[in-house]
One Martini backbone bead per residue (centre of mass of N, CA, C, O) as a GRO file, in nm:
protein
  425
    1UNK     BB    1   9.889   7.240  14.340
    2UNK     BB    2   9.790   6.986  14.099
    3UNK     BB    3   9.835   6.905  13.729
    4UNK     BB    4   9.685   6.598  13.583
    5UNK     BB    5   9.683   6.747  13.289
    6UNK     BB    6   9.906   6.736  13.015
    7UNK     BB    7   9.813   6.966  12.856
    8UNK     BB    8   9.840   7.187  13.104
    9UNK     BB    9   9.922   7.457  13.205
   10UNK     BB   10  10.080   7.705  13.465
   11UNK     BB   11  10.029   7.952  13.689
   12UNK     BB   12  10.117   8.282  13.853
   13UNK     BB   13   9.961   8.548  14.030
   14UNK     BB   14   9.806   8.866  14.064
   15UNK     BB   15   9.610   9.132  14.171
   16UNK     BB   16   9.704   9.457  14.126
   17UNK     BB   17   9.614   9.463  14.479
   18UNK     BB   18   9.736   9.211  14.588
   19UNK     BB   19   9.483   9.029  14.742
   20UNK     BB   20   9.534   8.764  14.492
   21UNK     BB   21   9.603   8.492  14.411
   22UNK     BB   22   9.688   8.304  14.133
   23UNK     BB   23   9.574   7.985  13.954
   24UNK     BB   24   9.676   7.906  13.665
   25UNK     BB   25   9.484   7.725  13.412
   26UNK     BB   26   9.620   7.576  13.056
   27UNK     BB   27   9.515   7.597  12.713
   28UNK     BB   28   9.436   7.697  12.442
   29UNK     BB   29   9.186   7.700  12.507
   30UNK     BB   30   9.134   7.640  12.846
   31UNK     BB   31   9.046   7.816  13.155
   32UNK     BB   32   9.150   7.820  13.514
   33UNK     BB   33   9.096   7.917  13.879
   34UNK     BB   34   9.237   8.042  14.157
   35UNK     BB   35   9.216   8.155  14.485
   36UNK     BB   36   9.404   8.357  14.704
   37UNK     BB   37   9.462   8.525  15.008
   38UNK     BB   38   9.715   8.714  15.107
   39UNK     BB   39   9.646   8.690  15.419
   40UNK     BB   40   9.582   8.369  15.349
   41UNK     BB   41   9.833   8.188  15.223
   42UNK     BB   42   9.719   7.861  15.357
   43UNK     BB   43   9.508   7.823  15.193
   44UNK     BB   44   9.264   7.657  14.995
   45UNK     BB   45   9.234   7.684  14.662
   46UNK     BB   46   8.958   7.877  14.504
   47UNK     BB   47   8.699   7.825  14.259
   48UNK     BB   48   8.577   8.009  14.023
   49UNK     BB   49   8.562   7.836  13.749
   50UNK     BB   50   8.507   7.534  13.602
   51UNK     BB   51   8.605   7.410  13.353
   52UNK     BB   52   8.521   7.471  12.989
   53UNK     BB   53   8.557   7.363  12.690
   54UNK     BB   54   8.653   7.637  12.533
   55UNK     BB   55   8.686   7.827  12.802
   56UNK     BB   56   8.763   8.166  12.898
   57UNK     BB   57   8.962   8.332  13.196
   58UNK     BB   58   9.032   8.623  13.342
   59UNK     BB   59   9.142   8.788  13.682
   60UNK     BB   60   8.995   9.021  13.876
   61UNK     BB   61   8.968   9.317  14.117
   62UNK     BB   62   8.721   9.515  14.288
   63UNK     BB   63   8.715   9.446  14.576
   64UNK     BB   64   8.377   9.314  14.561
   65UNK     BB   65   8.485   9.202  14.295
   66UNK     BB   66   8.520   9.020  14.054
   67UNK     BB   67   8.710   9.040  13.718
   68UNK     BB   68   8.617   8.914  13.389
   69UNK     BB   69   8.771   8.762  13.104
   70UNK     BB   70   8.541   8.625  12.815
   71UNK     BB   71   8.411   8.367  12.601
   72UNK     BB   72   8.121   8.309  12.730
   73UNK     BB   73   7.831   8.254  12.549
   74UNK     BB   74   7.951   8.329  12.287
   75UNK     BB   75   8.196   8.540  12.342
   76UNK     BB   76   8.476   8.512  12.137
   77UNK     BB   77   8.569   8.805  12.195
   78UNK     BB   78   8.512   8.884  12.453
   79UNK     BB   79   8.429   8.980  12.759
   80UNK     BB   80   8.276   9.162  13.069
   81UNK     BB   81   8.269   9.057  13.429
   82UNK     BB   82   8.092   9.023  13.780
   83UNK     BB   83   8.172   8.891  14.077
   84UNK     BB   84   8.133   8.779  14.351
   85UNK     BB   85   8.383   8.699  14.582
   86UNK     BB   86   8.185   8.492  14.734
   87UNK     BB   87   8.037   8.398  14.472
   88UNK     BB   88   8.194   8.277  14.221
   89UNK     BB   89   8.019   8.194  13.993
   90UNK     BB   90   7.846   8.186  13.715
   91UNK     BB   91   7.568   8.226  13.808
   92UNK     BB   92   7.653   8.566  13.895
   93UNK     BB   93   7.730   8.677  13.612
   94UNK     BB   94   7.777   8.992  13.512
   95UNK     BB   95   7.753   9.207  13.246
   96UNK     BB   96   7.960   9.526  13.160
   97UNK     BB   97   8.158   9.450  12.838
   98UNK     BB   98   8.012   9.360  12.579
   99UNK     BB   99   8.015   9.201  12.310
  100UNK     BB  100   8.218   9.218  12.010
  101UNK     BB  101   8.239   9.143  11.688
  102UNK     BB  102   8.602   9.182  11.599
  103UNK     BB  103   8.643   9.274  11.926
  104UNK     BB  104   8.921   9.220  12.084
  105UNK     BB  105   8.984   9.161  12.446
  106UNK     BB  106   9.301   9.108  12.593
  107UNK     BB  107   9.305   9.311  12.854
  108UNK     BB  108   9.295   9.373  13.225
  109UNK     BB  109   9.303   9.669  13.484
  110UNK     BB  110   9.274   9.736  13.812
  111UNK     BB  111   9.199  10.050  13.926
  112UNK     BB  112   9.036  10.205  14.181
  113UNK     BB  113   8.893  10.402  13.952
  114UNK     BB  114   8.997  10.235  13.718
  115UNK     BB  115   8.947  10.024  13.403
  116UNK     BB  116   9.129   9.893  13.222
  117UNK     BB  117   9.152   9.814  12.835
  118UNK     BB  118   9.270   9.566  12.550
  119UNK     BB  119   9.221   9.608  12.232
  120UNK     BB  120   9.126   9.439  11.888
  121UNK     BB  121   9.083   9.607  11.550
  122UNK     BB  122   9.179   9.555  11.290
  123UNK     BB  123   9.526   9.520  11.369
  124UNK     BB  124   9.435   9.726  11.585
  125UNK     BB  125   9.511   9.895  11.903
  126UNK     BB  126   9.347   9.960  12.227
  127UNK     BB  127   9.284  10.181  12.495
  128UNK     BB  128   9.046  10.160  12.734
  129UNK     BB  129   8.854  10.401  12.963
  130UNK     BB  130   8.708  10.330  13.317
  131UNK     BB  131   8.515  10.555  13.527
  132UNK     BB  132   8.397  10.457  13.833
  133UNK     BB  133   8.223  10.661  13.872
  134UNK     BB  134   8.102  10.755  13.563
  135UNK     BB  135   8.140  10.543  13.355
  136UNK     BB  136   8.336  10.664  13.164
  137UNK     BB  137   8.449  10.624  12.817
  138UNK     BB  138   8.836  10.614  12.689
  139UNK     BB  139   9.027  10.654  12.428
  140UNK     BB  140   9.385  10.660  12.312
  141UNK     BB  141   9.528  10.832  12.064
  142UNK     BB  142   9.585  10.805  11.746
  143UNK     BB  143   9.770  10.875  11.384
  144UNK     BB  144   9.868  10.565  11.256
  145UNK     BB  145   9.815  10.339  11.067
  146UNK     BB  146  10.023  10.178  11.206
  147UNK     BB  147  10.091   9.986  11.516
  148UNK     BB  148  10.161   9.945  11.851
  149UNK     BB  149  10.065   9.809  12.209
  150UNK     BB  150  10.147   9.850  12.579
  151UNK     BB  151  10.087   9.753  12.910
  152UNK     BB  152  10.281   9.910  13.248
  153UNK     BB  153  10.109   9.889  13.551
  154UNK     BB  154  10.255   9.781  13.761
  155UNK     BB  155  10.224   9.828  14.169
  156UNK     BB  156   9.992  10.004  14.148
  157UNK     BB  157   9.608  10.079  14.271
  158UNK     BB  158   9.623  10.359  14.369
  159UNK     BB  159   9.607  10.504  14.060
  160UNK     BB  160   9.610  10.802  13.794
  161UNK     BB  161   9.815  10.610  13.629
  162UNK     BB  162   9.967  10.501  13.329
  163UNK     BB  163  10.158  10.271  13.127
  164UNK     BB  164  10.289  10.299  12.826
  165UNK     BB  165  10.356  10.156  12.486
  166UNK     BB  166  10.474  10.280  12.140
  167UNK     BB  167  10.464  10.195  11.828
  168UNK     BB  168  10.620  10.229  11.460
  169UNK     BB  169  10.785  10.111  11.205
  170UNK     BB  170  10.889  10.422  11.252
  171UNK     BB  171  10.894  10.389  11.540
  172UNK     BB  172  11.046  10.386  11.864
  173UNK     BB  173  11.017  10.338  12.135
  174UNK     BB  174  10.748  10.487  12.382
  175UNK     BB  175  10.686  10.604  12.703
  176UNK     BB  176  10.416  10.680  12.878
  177UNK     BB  177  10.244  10.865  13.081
  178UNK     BB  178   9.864  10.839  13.213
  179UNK     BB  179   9.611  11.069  13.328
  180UNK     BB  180   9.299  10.938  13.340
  181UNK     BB  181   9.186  11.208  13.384
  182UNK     BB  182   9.289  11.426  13.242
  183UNK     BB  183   9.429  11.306  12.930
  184UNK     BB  184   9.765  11.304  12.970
  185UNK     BB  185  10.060  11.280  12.813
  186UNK     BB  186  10.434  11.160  12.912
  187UNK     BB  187  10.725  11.144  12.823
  188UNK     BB  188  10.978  10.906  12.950
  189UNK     BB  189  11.084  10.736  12.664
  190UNK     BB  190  11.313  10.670  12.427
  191UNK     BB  191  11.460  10.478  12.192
  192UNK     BB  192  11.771  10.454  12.118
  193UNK     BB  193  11.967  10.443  11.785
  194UNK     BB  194  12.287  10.462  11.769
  195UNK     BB  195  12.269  10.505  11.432
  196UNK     BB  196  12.050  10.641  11.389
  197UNK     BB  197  11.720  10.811  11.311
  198UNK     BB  198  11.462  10.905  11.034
  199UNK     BB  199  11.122  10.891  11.001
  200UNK     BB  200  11.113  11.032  10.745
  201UNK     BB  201  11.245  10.791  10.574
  202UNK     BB  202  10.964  10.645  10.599
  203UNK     BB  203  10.681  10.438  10.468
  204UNK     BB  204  10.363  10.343  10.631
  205UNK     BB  205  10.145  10.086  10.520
  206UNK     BB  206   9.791   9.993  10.555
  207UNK     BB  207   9.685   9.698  10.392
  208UNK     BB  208   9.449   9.485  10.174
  209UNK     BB  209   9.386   9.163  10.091
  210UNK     BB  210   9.210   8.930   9.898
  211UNK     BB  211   9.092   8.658   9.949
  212UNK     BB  212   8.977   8.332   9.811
  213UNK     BB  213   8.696   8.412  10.009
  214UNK     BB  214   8.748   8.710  10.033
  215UNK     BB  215   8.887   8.808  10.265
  216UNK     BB  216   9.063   9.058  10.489
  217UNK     BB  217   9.398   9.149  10.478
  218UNK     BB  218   9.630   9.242  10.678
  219UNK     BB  219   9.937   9.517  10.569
  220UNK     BB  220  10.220   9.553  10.673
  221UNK     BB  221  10.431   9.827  10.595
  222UNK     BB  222  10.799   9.963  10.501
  223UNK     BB  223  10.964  10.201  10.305
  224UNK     BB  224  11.150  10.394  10.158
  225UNK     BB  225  11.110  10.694  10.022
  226UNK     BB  226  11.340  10.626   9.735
  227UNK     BB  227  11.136  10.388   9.667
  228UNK     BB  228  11.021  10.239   9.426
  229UNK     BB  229  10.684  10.180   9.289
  230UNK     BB  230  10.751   9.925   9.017
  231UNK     BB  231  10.826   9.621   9.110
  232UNK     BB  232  11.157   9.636   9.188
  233UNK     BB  233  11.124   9.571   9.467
  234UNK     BB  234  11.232   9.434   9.713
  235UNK     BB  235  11.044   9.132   9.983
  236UNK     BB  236  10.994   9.085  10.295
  237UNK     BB  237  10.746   8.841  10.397
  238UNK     BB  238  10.578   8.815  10.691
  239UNK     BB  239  10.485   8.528  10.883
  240UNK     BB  240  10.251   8.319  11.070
  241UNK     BB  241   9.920   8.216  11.201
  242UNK     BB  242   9.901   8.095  11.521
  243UNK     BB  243   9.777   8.041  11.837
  244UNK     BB  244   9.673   8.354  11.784
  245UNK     BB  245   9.927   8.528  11.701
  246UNK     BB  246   9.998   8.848  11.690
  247UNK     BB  247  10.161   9.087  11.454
  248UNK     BB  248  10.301   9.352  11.532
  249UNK     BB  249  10.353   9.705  11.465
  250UNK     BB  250  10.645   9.736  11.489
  251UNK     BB  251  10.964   9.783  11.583
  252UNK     BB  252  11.259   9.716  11.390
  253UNK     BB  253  11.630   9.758  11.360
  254UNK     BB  254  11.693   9.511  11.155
  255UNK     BB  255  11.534   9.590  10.877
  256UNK     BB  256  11.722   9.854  10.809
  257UNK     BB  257  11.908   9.736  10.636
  258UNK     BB  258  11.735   9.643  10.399
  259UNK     BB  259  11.550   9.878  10.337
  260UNK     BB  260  11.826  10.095  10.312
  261UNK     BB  261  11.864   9.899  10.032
  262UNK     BB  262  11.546   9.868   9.894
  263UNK     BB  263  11.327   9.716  10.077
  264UNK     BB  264  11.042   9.568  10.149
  265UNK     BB  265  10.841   9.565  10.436
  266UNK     BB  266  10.631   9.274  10.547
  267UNK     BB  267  10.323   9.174  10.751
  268UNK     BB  268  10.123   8.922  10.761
  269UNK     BB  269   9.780   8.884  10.868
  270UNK     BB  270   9.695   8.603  10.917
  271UNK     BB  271   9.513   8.359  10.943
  272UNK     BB  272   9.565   8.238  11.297
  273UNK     BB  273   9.525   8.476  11.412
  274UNK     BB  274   9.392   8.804  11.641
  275UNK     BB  275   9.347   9.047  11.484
  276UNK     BB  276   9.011   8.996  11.369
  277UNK     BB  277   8.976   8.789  11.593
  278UNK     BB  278   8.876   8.488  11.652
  279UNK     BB  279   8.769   8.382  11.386
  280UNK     BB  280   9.042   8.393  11.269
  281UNK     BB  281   9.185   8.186  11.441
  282UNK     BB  282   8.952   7.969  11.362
  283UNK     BB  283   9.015   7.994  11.048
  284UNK     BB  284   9.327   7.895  11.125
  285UNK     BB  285   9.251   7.599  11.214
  286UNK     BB  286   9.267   7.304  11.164
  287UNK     BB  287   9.030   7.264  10.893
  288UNK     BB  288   9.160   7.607  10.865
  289UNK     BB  289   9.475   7.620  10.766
  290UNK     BB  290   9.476   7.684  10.473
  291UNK     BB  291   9.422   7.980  10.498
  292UNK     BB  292   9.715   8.062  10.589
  293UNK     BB  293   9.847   8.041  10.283
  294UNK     BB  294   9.647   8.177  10.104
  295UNK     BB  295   9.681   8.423  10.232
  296UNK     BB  296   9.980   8.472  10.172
  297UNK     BB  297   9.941   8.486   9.876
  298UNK     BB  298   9.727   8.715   9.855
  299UNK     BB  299  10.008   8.923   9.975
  300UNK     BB  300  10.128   8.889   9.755
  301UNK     BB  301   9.972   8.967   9.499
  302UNK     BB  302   9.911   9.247   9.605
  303UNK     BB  303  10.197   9.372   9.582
  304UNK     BB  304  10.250   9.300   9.256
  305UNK     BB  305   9.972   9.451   9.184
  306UNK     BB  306  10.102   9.753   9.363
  307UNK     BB  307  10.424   9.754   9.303
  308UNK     BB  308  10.603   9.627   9.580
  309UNK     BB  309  10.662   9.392   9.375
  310UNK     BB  310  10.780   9.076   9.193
  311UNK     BB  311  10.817   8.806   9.097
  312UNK     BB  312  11.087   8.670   9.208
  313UNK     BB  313  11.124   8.920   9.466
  314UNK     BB  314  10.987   8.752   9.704
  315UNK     BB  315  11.058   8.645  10.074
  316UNK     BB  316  10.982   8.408  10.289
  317UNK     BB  317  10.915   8.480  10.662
  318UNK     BB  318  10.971   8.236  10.956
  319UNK     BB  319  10.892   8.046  11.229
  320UNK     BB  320  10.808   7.758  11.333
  321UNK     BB  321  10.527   7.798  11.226
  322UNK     BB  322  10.640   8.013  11.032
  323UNK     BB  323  10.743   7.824  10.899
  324UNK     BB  324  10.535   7.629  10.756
  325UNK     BB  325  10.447   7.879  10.597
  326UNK     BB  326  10.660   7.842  10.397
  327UNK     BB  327  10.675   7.574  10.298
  328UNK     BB  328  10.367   7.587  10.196
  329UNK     BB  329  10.452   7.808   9.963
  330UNK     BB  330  10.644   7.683   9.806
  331UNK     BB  331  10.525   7.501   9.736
  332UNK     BB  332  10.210   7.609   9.608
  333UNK     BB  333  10.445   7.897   9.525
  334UNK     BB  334  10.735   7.890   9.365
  335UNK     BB  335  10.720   8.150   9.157
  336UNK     BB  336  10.698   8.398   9.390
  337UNK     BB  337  11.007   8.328   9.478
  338UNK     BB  338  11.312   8.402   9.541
  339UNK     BB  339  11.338   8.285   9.827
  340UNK     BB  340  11.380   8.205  10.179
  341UNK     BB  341  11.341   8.207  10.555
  342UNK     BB  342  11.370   7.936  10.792
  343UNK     BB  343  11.295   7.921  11.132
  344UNK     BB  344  11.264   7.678  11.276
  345UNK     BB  345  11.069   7.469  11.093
  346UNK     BB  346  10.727   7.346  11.108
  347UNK     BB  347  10.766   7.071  10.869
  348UNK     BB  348  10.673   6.769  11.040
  349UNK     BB  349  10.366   6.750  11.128
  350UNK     BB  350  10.266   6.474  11.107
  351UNK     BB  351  10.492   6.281  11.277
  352UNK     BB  352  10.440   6.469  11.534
  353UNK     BB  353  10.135   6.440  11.579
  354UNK     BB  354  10.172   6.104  11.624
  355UNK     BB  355  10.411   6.146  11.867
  356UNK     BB  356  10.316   6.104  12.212
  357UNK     BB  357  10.613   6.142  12.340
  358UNK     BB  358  10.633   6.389  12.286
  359UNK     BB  359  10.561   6.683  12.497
  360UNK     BB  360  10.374   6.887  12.302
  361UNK     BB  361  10.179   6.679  12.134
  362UNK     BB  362   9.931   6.703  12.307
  363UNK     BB  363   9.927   7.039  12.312
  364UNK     BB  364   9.855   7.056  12.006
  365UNK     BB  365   9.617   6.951  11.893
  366UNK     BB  366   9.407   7.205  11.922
  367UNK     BB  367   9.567   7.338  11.655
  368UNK     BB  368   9.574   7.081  11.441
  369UNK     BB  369   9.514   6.806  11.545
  370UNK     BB  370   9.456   6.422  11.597
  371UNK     BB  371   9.602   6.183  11.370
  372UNK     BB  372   9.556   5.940  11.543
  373UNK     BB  373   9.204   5.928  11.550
  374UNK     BB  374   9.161   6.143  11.300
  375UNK     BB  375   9.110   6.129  10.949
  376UNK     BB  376   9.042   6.424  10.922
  377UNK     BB  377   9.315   6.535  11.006
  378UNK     BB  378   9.519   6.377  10.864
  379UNK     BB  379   9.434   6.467  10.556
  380UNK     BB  380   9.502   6.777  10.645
  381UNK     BB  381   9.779   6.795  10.735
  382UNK     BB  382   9.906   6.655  10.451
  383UNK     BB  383   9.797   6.875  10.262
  384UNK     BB  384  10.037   7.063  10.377
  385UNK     BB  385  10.268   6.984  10.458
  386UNK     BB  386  10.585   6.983  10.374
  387UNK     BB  387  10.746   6.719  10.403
  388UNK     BB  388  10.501   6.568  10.208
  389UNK     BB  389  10.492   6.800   9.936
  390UNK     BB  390  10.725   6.770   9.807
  391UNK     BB  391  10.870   6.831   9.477
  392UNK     BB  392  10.915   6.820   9.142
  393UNK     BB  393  11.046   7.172   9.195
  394UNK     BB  394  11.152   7.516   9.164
  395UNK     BB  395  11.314   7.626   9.395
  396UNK     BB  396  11.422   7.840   9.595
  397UNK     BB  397  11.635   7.969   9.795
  398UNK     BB  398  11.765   7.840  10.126
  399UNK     BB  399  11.718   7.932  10.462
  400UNK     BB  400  11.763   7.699  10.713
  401UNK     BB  401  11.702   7.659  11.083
  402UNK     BB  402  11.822   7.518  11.368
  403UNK     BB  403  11.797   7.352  11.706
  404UNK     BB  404  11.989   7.137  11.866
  405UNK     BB  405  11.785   7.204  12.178
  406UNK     BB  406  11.458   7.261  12.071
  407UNK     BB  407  11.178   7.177  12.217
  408UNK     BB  408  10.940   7.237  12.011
  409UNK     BB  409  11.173   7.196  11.726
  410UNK     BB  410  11.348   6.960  11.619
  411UNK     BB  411  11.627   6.905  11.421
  412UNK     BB  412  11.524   6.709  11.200
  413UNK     BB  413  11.311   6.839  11.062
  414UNK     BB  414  11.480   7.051  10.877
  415UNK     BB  415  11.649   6.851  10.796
  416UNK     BB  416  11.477   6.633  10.638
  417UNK     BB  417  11.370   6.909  10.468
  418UNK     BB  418  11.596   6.929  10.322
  419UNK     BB  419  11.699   6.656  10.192
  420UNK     BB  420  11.445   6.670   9.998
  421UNK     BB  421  11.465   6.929   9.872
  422UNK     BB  422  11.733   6.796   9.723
  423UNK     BB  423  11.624   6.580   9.570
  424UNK     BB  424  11.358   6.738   9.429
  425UNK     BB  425  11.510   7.018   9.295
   0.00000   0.00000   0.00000
């Protein structure tokens, strides 16, 4: 198999019980499948249903049927269906499990008696299982605020064990095995952090701030218990908010430097990622693309206001998209700012969209648009862009790393980006 379109990845994969193989062609909004069955691997790869634009699946089996997770029909937030292994084709297409607005379906693992998905609601994630005999669901529980969780199906498709990895910004990495008939976990592995740590030392809360059109913003952060919270605390604020790419409440022990010297760590889950559904993901691209800086503004502004830091001690933190977004909130709100620390980042997004001749920048279109054919693409980049927006005004101190040999944002960005902000301090 060869892919034609210059804009589209290729990926291979089995389905859980290694039955076919899988040849995933996709882009960003865009996603087509073919399958071989393993048992006559020099078959010609067939189709399960043609591309069409904006609309993805992706392929599991379960015996009789293929299982699909899509987003089709209208399903923005994805649906799943079933179709004859014999006949995939769309018209065969029955739903299973319902789309629900704002309930992201995420993934999907067919085990032999059992169905796993992995969905996320309003910035957590849940794993919901379904026993193929009674068809009864049920979800497997947590209890704190804010979470991350990740599932480790293994090689095995006959059998009733799940394998999931649980964390929460003050838990470390836990492995556990889930009984999916029992409903009973056992502890398999907890990460270990060598310099010891003591979760009751933190407090991990989620907040929601109000954007500028009434959207509510959910904000993980974590603080010392002994950090008071009456605006004195410095803050370092990240966010991402492209690509769909959510942030996780997870673990990381790099935090705890700041943290144990009395940071609060915040993460912005601004509109750009697909915390709260793919609308969350469509309002903060192409032509709602500021929605995403606007977002991390309204989560400074909501941490002032409730004393977890105060103007000019908030420090925002991104890399790649997400330095475009640190760029973008400098420009727009200099004076929220003690710092900033921009990871590679993308912030001559103007001049690279314009330059099909870069490799990635064809496949950027559908997330930023394309400036060099639609004028109105070209005026909404160029509105935010950081490196156009530069200006004669008071910047706070700026730590900006760059890639000499970055792929994705080449060097020259944050070089020129430096340059500009150098002349206009």
């Amino acid at each position: 198999y060869a892919e034609a379109d210059p804009g589209f990845f290729v990926s291979v994969d089995t389905t859980q019980s290694d039955r076919f193989i899988l040849i995933h062609a996709h882009d960003h909004a865009t996603s087509e499948t073919r399958v071989i069955d393993s048992a006559t691997p020099w078959d010609a790869p067939r189709l399960i249903a043609e591309r069409v634009e904006g609309q993805e699946y992706s392929v599991e089996d379960d015996g009789e049927y293929f299982v699909l997770m899509t987003n089709a029909d209208g399903a923005e937030d994805f649906k799943m269906v079933r179709t004859p292994i014999a006949t995939p084709a769309r018209e065969h297409w029955q739903t299973i499990v319902e789309h629900v607005p704002g309930r992201l379906l995420l993934d999907h693992v067919e085990f032999a008696g059992f169905r796993v998905r992995m969905e996320r609601a309003d910035a957590l994630p849940r794993i919901v299982i379904t026993d193929k005999t009674s068809g009864e669901d049920h979800a497997i529980r947590f209890d704190a605020e804010a979470y991350s969780l990740g599932i480790a199906p293994g090689y095995e498709h006959d059998t009733s064990t799940l394998r999931f990895i649980y964390s929460a910004p003050n838990t470390p990495d836990e492995t556990y095995d889930y009984d999916m008939a029992t409903r009973e976990r056992q502890l398999r592995k907890r990460r270990a952090v060598p310099s010891g740590f003591d979760p009751r030392a933190y407090v991990v809360r989620r907040l929601h701030a109000t954007a500028a059109d009434g959207a509510q913003v959910p904000v993980t952060l974590i603080h010392h218990v002994d950090t008071p919270i009456d605006g004195s605390a410095p803050c370092l604020l990240h966010g991402y908010g492209a690509y769909g790419i959510s942030e996780a409440a997870a673990f990381s022990s790099s935090r705890f430097s700041l943290i144990d010297r009395g940071f609060v760590h915040a993460t912005a889950h601004v509109r750009g990622g697909k915390e709260c559904g793919y609308r969350w993901y469509a309002n903060g691209k192409l032509v709602h693309k500021p929605n995403t800086f606007s977002d991390f503004i309204a989560v400074a502004e909501h941490l002032v206001a409730t004393g977890y830091s105060a103007a000019g001690r908030l420090v925002p933190h991104g890399g790649s998209a997400g330095g475009m977004l640190v760029g973008a909130v400098l420009n727009q709100r200099p004076d929220l700012w003690g710092a900033a620390i921009a990871d590679v980042p993308f912030v001559d997004v103007l001049n690279t969209m314009m330059d099909d001749s870069l490799p990635l920048t064809p496949p950027e279109w559908p997330e930023w648009g394309n400036p060099r054919d639609d004028v109105a693409a070209f005026e909404t980049i160029r509105s935010y862009c950081p490196y156009q927006n530069v200006q004669a005004q008071t910047y706070p101190p700026i730590l900006a790393i760059a890639g000499v040999s970055d792929p994705r944002v080449p060097y020259w960005e944050p070089a020129k980006w430096v340059a500009k902000l150098r002349a206009h301090k």
